[in-house]
C-alpha positions in Angstrom: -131.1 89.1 -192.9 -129.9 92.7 -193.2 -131.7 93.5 -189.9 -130.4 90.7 -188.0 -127.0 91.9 -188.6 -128.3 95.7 -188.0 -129.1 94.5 -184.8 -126.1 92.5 -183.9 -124.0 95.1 -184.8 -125.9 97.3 -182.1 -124.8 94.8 -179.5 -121.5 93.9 -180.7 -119.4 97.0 -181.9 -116.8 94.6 -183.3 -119.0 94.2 -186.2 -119.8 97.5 -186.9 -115.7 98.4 -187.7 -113.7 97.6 -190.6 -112.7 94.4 -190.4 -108.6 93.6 -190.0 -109.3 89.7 -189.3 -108.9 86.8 -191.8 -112.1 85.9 -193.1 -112.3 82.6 -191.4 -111.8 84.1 -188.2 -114.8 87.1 -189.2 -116.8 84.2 -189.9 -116.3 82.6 -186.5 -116.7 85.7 -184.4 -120.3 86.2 -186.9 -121.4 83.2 -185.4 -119.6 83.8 -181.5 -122.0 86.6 -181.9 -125.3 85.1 -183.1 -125.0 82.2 -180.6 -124.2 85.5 -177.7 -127.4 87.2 -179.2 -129.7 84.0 -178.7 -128.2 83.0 -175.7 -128.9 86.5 -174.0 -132.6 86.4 -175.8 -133.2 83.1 -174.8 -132.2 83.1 -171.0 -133.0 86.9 -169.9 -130.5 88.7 -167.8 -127.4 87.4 -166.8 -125.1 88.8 -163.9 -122.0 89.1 -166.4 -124.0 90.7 -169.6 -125.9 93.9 -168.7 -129.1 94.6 -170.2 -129.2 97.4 -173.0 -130.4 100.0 -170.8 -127.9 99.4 -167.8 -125.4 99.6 -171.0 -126.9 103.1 -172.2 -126.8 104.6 -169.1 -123.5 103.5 -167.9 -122.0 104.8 -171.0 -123.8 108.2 -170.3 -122.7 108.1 -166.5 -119.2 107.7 -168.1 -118.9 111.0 -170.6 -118.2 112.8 -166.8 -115.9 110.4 -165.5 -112.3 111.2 -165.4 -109.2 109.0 -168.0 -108.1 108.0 -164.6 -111.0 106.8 -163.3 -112.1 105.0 -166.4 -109.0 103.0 -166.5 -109.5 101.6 -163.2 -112.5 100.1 -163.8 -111.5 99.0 -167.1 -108.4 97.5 -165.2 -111.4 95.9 -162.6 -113.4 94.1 -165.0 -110.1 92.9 -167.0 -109.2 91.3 -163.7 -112.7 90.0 -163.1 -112.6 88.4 -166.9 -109.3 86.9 -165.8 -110.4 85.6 -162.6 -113.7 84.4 -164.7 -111.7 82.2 -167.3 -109.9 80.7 -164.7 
């Protein structure tokens, strides 16, 4: 069990912070997360969920990029996750 949550908690960095949720809603985003996990493990890539690596080095490519920069594509994929849920 403890290395199912290590693991999840290497995907999803919400669970790796101190909680400031209610614990009903901790328990539901637990579970959003386990259900992500096996979705992702169960149906390979997807064109919205980058694999680990892509992750990694996009983080890596990021270190050099400038505040500016970073907040346009931040700005980008918030639009993209609004056009998305619509």
């Amino acid at each position: 069990m403890e290395r199912a949550f290590g693991a999840l908690k290497g995907r999803f960095k919400i669970l790796a912070s101190r909680p400031f949720f209610s614990f009903s809603t901790q328990v539901d985003i637990v579970i959003a997360c386990f259900i992500l996990h096996n979705y992702i493990m169960g149906h390979g890539s997807d064109e919205f969920v980058p694999s680990e690596e892509d992750w990694i080095r996009q983080n890596i490519s990021q270190a050099g990029l400038s505040h500016r920069k970073i907040r346009e594509e931040t700005n980008a994929w918030v639009q993209l996750r609004e056009q998305i849920a619509l």
